[in-house]
Every structure is written in C-alpha cells, then in structure tokens.
TORKOL-4160 file (C-alpha; in steps of 0.2 Angstrom, whole numbers, padded with zeros to 4 digits, m for minus):
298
<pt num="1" X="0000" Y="0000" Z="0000"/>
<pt num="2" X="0006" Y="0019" Z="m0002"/>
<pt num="3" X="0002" Y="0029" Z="0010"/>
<pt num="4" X="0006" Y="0049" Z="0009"/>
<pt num="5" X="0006" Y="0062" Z="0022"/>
<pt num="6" X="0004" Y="0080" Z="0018"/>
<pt num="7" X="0009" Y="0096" Z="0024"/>
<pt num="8" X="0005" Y="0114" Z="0022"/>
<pt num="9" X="0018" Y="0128" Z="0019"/>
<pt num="10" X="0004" Y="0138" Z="0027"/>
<pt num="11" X="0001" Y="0131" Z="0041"/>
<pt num="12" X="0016" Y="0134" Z="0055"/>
<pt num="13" X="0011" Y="0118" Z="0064"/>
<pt num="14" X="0011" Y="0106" Z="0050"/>
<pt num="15" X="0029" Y="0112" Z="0045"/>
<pt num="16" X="0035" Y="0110" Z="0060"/>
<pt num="17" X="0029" Y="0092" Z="0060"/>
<pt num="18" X="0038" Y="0091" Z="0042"/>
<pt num="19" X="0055" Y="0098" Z="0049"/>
<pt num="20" X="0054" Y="0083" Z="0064"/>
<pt num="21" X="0051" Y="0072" Z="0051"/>
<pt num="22" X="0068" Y="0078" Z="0038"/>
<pt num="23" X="0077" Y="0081" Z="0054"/>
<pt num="24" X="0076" Y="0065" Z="0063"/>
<pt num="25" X="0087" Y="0052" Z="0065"/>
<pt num="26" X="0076" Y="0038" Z="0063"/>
<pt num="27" X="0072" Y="0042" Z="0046"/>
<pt num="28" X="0082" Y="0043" Z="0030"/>
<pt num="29" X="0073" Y="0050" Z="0014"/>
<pt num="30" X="0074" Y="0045" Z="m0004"/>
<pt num="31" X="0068" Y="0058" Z="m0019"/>
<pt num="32" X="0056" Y="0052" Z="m0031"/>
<pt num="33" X="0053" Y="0057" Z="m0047"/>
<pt num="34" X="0031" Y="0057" Z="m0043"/>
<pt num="35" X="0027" Y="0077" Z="m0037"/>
<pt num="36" X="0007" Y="0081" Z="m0032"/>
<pt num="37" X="0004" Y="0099" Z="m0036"/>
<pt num="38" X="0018" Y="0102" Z="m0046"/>
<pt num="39" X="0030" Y="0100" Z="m0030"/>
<pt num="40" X="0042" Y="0083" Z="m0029"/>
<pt num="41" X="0036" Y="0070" Z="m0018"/>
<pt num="42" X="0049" Y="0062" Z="m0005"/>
<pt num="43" X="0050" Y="0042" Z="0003"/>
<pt num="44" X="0052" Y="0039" Z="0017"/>
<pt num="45" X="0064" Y="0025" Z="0022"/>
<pt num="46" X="0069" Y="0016" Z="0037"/>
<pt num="47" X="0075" Y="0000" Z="0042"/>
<pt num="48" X="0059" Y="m0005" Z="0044"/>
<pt num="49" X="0049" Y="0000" Z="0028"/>
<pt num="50" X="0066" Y="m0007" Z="0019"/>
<pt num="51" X="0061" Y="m0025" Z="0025"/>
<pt num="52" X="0043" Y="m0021" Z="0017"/>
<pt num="53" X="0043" Y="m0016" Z="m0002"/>
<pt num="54" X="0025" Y="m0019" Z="m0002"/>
<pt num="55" X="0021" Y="m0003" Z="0009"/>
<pt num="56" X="0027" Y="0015" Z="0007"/>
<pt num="57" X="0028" Y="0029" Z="0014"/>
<pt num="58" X="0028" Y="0048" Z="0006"/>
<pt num="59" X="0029" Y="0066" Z="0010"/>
<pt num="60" X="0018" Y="0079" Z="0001"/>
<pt num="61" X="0018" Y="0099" Z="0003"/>
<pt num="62" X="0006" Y="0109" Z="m0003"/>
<pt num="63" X="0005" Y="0128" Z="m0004"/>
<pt num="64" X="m0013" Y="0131" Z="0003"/>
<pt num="65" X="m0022" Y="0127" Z="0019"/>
<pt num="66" X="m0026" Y="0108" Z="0021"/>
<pt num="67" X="m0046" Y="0112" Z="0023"/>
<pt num="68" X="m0044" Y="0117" Z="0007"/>
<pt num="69" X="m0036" Y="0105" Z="m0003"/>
<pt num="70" X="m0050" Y="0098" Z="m0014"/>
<pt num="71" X="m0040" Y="0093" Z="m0029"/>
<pt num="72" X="m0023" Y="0083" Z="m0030"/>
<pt num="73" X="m0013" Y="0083" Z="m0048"/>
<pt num="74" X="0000" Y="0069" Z="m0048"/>
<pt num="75" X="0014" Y="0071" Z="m0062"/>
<pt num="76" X="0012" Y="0050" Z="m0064"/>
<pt num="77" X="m0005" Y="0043" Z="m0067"/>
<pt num="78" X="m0001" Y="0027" Z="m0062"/>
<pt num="79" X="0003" Y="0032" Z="m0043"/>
<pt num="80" X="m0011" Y="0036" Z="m0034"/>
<pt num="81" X="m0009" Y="0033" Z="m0013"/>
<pt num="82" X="m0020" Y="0022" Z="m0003"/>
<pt num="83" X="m0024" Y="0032" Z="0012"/>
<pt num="84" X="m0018" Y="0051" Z="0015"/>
<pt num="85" X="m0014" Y="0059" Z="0031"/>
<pt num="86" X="m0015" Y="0077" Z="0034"/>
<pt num="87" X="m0003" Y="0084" Z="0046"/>
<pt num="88" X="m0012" Y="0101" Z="0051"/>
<pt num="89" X="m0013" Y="0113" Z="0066"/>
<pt num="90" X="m0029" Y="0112" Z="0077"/>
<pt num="91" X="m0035" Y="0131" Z="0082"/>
<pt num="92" X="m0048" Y="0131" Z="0098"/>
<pt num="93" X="m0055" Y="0145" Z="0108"/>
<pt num="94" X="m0048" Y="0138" Z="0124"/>
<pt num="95" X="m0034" Y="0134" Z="0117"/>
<pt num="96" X="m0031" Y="0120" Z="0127"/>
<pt num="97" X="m0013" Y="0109" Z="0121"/>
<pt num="98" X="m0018" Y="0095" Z="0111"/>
<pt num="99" X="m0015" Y="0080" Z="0098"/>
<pt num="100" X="m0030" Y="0076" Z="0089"/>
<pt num="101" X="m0037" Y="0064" Z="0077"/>
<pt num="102" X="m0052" Y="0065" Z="0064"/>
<pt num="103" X="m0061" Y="0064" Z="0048"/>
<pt num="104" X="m0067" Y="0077" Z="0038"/>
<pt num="105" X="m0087" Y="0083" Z="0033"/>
<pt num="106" X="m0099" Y="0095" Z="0034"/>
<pt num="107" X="m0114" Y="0093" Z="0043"/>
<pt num="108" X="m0124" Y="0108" Z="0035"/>
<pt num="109" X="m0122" Y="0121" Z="0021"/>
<pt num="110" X="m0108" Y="0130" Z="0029"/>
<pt num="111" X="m0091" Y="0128" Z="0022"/>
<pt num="112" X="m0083" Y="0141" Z="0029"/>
<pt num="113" X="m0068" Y="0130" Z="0034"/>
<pt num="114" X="m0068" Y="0121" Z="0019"/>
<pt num="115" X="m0076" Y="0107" Z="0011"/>
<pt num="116" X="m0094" Y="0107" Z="0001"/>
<pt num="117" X="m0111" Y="0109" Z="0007"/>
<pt num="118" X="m0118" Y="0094" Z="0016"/>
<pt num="119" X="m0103" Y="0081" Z="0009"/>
<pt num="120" X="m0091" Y="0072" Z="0018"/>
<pt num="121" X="m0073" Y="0065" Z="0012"/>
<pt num="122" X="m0069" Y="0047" Z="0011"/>
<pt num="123" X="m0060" Y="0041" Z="0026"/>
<pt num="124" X="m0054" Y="0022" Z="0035"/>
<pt num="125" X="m0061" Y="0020" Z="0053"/>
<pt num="126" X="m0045" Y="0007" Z="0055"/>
<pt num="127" X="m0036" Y="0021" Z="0050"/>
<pt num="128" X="m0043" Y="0034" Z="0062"/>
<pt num="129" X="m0041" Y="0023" Z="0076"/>
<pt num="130" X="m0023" Y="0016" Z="0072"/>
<pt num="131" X="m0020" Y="0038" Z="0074"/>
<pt num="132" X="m0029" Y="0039" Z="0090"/>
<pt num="133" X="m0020" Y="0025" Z="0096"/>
<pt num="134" X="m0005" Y="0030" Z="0092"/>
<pt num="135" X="m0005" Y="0047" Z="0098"/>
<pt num="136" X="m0010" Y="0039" Z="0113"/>
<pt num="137" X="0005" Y="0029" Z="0114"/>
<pt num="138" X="0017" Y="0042" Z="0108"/>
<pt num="139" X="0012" Y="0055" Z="0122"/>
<pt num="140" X="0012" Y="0040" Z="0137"/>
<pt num="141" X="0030" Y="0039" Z="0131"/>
<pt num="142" X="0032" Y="0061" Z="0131"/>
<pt num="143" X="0036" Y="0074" Z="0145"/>
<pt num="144" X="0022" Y="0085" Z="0137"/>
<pt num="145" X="0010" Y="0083" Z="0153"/>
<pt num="146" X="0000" Y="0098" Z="0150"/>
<pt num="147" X="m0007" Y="0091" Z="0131"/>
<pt num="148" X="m0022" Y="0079" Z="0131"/>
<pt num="149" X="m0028" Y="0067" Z="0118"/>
<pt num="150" X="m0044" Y="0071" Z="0108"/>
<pt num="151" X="m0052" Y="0063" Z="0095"/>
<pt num="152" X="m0065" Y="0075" Z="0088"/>
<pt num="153" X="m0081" Y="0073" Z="0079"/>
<pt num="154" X="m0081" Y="0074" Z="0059"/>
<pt num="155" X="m0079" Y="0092" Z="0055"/>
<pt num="156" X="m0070" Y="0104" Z="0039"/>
<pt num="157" X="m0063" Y="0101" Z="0022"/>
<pt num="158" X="m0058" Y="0094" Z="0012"/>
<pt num="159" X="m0074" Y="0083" Z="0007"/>
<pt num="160" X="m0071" Y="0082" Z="m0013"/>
<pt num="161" X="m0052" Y="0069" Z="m0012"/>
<pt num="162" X="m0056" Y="0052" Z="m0019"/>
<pt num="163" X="m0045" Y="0046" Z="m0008"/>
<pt num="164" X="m0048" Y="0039" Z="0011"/>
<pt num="165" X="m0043" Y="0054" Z="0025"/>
<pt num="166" X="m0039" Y="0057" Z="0041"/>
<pt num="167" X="m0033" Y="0072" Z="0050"/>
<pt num="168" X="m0017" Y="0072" Z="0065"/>
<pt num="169" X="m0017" Y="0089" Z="0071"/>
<pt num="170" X="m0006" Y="0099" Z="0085"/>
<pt num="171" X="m0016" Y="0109" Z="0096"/>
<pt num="172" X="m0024" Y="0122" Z="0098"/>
<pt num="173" X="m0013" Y="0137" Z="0097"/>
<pt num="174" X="0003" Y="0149" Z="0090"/>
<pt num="175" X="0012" Y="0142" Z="0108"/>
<pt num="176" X="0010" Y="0126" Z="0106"/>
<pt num="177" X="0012" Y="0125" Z="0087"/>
<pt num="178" X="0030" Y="0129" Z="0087"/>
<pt num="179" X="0036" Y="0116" Z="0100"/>
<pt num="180" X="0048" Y="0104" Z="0093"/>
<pt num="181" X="0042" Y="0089" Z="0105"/>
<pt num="182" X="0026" Y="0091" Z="0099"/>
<pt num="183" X="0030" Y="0090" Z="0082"/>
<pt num="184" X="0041" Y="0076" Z="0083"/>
<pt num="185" X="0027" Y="0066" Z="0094"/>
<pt num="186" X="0014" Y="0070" Z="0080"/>
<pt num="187" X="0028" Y="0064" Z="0065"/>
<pt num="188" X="0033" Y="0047" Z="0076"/>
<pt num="189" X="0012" Y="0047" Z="0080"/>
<pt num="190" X="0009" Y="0047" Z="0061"/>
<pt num="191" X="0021" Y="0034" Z="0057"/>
<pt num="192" X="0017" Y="0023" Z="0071"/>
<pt num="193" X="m0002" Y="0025" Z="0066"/>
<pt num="194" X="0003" Y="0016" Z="0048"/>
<pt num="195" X="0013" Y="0003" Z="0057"/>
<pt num="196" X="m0004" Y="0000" Z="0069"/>
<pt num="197" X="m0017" Y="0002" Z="0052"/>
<pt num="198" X="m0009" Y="m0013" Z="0043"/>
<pt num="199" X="m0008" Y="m0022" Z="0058"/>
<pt num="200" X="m0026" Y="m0020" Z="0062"/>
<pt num="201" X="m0030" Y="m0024" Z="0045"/>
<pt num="202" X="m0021" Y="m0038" Z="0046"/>
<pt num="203" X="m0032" Y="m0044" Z="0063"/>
<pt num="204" X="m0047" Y="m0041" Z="0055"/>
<pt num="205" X="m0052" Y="m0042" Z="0074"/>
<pt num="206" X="m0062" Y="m0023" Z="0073"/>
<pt num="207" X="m0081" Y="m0021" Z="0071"/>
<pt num="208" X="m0084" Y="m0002" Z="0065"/>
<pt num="209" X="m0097" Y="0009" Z="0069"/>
<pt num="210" X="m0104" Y="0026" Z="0065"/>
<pt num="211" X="m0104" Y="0039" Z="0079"/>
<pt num="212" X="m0119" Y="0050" Z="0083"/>
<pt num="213" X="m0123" Y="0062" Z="0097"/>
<pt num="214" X="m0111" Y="0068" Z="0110"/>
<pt num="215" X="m0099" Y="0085" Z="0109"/>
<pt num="216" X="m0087" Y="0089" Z="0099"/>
<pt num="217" X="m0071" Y="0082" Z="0108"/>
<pt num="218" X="m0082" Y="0066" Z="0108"/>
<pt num="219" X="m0077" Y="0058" Z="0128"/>
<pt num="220" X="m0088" Y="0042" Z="0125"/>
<pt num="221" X="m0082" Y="0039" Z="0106"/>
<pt num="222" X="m0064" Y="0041" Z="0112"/>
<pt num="223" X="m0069" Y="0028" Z="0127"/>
<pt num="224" X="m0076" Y="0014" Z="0114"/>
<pt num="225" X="m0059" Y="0015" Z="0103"/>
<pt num="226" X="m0049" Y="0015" Z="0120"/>
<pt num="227" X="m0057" Y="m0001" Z="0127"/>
<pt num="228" X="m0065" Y="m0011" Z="0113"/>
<pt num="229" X="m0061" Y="m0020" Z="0097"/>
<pt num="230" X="m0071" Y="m0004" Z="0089"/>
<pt num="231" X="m0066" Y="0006" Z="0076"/>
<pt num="232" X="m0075" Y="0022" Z="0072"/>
<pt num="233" X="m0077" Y="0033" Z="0053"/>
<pt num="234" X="m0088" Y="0047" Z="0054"/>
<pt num="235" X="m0096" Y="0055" Z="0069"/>
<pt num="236" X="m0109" Y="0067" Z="0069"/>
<pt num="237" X="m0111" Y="0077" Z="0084"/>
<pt num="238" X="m0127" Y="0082" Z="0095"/>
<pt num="239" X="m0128" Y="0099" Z="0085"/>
<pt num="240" X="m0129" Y="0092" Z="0069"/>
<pt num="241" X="m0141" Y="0076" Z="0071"/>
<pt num="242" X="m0157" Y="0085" Z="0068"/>
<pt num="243" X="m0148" Y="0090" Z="0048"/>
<pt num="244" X="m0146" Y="0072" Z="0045"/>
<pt num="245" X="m0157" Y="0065" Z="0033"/>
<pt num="246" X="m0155" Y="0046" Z="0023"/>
<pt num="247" X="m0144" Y="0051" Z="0010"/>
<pt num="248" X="m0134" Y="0057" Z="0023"/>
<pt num="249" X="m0132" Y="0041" Z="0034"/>
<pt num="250" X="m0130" Y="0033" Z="0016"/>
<pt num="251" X="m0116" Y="0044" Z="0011"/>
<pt num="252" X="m0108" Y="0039" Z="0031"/>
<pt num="253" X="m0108" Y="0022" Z="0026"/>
<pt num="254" X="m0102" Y="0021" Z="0007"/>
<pt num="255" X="m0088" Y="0035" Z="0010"/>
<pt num="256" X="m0080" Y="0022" Z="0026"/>
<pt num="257" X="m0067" Y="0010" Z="0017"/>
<pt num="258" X="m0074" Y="m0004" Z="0028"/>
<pt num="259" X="m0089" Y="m0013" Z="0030"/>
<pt num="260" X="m0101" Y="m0003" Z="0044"/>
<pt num="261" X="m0107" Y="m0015" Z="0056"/>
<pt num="262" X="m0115" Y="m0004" Z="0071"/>
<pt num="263" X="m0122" Y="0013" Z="0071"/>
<pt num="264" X="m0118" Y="0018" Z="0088"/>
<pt num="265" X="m0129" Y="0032" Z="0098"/>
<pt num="266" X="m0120" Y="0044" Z="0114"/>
<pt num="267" X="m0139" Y="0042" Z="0121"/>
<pt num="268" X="m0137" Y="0052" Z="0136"/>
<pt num="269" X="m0127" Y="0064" Z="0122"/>
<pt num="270" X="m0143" Y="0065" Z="0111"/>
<pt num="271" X="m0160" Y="0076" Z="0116"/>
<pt num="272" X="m0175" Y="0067" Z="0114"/>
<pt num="273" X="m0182" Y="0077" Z="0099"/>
<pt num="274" X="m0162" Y="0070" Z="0091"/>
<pt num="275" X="m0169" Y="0053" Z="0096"/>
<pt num="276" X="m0188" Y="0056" Z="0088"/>
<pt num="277" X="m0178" Y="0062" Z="0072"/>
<pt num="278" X="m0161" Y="0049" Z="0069"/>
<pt num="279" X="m0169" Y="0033" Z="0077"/>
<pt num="280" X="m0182" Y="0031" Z="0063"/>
<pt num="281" X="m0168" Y="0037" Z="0050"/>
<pt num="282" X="m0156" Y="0022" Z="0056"/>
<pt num="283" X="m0170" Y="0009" Z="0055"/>
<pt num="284" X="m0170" Y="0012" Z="0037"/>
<pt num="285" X="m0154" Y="0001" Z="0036"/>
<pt num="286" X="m0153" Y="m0017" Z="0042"/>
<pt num="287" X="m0138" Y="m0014" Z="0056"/>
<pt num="288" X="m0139" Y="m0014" Z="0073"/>
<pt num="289" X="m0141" Y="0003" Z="0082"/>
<pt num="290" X="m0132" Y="0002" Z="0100"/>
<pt num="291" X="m0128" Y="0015" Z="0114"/>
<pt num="292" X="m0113" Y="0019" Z="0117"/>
<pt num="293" X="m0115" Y="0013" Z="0136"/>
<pt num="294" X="m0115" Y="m0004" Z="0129"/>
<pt num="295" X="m0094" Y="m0005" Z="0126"/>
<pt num="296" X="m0081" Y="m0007" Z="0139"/>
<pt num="297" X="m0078" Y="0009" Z="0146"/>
<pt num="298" X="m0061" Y="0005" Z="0156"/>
C-alpha cells in the first residue's frame, strides 16, 4: 500500500511536523521522481519500511491550507496513494494543548472552513483509530504533561479527495504549534499510526461503527476506541443530528473504506427530539443501532 502524508507551507504547525520528520534520525529520505501539485514527492525509508517493499511511505507539501485541498494533480497517473494523512494545526478558543485525530465533513451548508455543502470525504475507521492509538502511545512515552488526547467529531474540508482521509493535528494554538516535542510526537504518531493500520487490517479483529450524538471532543467515542475492538469513521455530533437525513447516513456508510457493522448512539449525548428524528432514520438500514453505554468503558 502507499500511504502519503501531507503538509501545508501555510500552516506553522504542519511544518513543524515536516522539519521533525527531515530532521530526525530515525528516518532517511529518498527523492522520487512522482510530485502532487507540481511539488516533488519524497519516501520515506527506514530499516523497517526497507524490510517491506510492499508498503510505502511519502511526504507531500502543498501551498494552501489543508481544509482546502479539494484537488490533487499527480505528475504519474499510475501512482495514486492508498490512504492520506493530513498533518495540520488544530486552532480552539480555549486553546487547550492537544493531539488530535479526525475525519473530515460538513454537517450543513456551511463551508466556511472548507469542504462542500452537506458532503463528507472518504475516510478508513482502521485508520482513524490506528491515529488515535498511536498518539496515545506516543504521548504516554512524552514529557508533554500539559497536552491531552482528543479525537474529535467529523468536521472541515476537504470533502471532494477520492482518496480515504484522516486528519493528525497539533493543538490548539501559536504556543503550542512551534514546539519541537510536539512536532516530533505527531511525526513518530503518524508513522506509528501506519505501522498499527496494517496491523489492524491484518487482525481483522475490529467491528466499525458510526458515531452520533455527543460534543465535539467526543469523551464516550474516544472511550469505545480506548477499550473495545471498535473502530469508528464518521461522527456526527449532538448539533448536527437534527440536519441528517437518509442520504446522509448513506453517504456515512459508502464513504468508510470498511464494511459498517454498528451505528452507535451517545444516548445520554442525544436530546429526545435528536432521538424522535435519527432513530427512525437508522432503522432504514438493516444494522444494529447500539448506545454507546454498551462498550467497555475501562
């Protein structure tokens, strides 16, 4: 498989991710002769992906904001990645240290931070979770005690790539988007979350479910993938349920890689006028609808 991570020149946090990534001494990096967007792609190696031709690594950069980047223009027609990782700085109003994880889609007809109205991208649950995973990992092993871990609901551009998407971001402000630790724990985080994507794949232990209800920074959802063979695509958050309608859940389902087996509910997340409007939406597909209550929590 081909996996490609891409950075932004305008986005401070995203190059710093980049720099840890050229800079590191794990990594040695080979020039290709592929470019996306008219700038030269770069492999990563290691002795590791050197014992494994059959999956490769690449460095993108791109000269607009990642929320933006509807289109990709390869120089070789025959090389088009598997998956694609977005390495991009996370801006909240609290501002609160993070590493964070997501897919991409808008819930409603604003796309003020990219994307198009009511569309979401294409993403892999196993691939999400392998990135929450392993920024989970990566941060048990840091001296960066005053981040958290988030995985946040579905939200942003792009929506319009062809190829399956996730999101690692650094948090959630100019202080925190600088700090070399924090870069260099997102670039071993991102590296790591391929390593644990093929291995899940691999298992084919994982059910995966689609989220609904809850807040943004999605506690219950982040307790599922924590403590159950659950991997989770899209989630669409308290605000939003009441804009859902059947082509929506369709388009949840057809743009996750994987087979959905569950549509999971944050039922104490959810008011009972979301409930009245989504229950009666699920039931048009034949999968089970569960609560989140019903996972291992610890």
């Amino acid at each position: 498989m081909d996996f490609l991570i891409l950075h932004s020149s305008e986005d401070n946090a995203s190059m710093n991710i980049r720099e840890r990534f050229l800079n590191s001494m794990q990594y040695q990096f080979q020039e290709t002769h592929l470019t996306i967007n008219n700038q030269q792609l770069i492999e990563l190696k290691g002795k590791r992906f050197d014992l494994d031709m059959e999956n490769r690594i690449y460095l993108g950069l791109v000269d607009v904001p990642l929320i933006f980047l509807e289109d990709l223009s390869f120089s070789n027609n025959k090389f088009l990645p598997d998956l694609l990782i977005f390495a991009s700085r996370h801006r909240s109003e609290t501002a609160r240290p993070a590493f964070l994880v997501h897919s991409t889609g808008n819930w409603t007809a604003d796309t003020e931070f990219g994307g198009k109205p009511f569309q979401l991208s294409k993403t892999s649950a196993l691939l999400l979770k392998a990135g929450f995973i392993a920024l989970a990992q990566q941060f048990k092993v840091s001296n960066l005690n005053k981040f958290v871990i988030d995985l946040e609901v579905t939200h942003h551009g792009p929506t319009a790539l062809k190829i399956p998407l996730i999101f690692m971001e650094l948090g959630s402000s100019d202080s925190e988007w600088v700090i070399k630790e924090a870069g260099e724990l997102v670039s071993k985080a991102i590296v790591n979350a391929i390593e644990k994507y093929i291995e899940l794949r691999e298992r084919k232990t994982q059910l995966v479910g689609l989220g609904f209800g809850g807040t943004h920074y999605a506690p219950n959802f982040s307790r599922i993938l924590s403590n159950n063979d659950i991997a989770l695509s899209f989630i669409c958050p308290k605000y939003f349920i009441l804009n859902l309608n059947y082509d929506m859940i369709k388009n949840m389902i057809n743009n996750t890689l994987e087979p959905v087996d569950y549509f999971i509910i944050d039922w104490k997340g959810t008011s009972s006028d979301d409930k009245k409007h989504l229950i009666p939406l699920l039931e048009e597909f034949d999968k089970p609808i569960v609560k989140t209550k019903d996972f291992k929590s610890d």
